[in-house]
N, C-alpha and C positions, 0 to 999 in steps of 0.2 A: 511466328509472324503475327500471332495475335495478340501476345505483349506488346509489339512494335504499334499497333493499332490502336490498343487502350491506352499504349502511353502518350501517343501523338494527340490523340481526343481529349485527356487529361490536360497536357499541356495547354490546347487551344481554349482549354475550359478557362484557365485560367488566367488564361490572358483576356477572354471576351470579359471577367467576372473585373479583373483587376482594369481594365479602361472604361467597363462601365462607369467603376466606381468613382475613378477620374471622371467624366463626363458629368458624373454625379455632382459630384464638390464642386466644378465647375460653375456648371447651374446654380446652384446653392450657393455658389460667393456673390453672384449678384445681388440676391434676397439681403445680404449682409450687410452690403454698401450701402442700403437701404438707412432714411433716418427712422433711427427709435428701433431699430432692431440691433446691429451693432456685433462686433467683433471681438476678440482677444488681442491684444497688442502682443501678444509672448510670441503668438503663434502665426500671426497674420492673418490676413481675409483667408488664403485658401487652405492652410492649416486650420484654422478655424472650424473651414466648411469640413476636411476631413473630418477632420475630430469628433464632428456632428452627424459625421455619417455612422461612424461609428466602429470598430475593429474586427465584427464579423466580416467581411467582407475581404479584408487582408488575410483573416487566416485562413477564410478557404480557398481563395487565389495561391497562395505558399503552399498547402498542404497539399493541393494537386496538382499544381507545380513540382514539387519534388516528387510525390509519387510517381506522376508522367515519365521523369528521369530516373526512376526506381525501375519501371517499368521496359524502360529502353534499352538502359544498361543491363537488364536481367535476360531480354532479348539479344544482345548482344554477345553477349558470353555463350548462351547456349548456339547461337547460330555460329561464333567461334569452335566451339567444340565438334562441330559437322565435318 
């Protein structure tokens, strides 16, 4: 039961970590729109703004994202074996 616990907390981890980050780049596309400050055309304003945020943030949203489901699944099994 306490697998099921850590993995449900992990999960939520990284959903709070990964719409931060959204919210983030959000905020920070308007800074963009701004003159004299300016954007990437490749990428757009809010690729831009991600890009700016930067890719720690993705991976620790994934990595405890999947741990959480490491963790679920591994409760699961043994609560199958009961």
């Amino acid at each position: 039961m306490k697998k099921t616990y850590i993995g449900g907390i992990l999960i939520l981890f990284s959903a709070i970590i990964y719409g931060s980050m959204l919210i983030s780049a959000s905020i920070y596309s308007e800074t963009l729109t701004k003159e004299g400050v300016g954007w990437d055309s490749e990428y757009g304003i809010f690729g831009t703004a991600i890009k700016e945020i930067g890719n720690i943030p993705i991976i620790i949203s994934i990595l405890s994202g999947i741990l959480g489901v490491i963790f679920i699944i591994l409760s699961l099994r043994i609560k199958g074996r009961d």
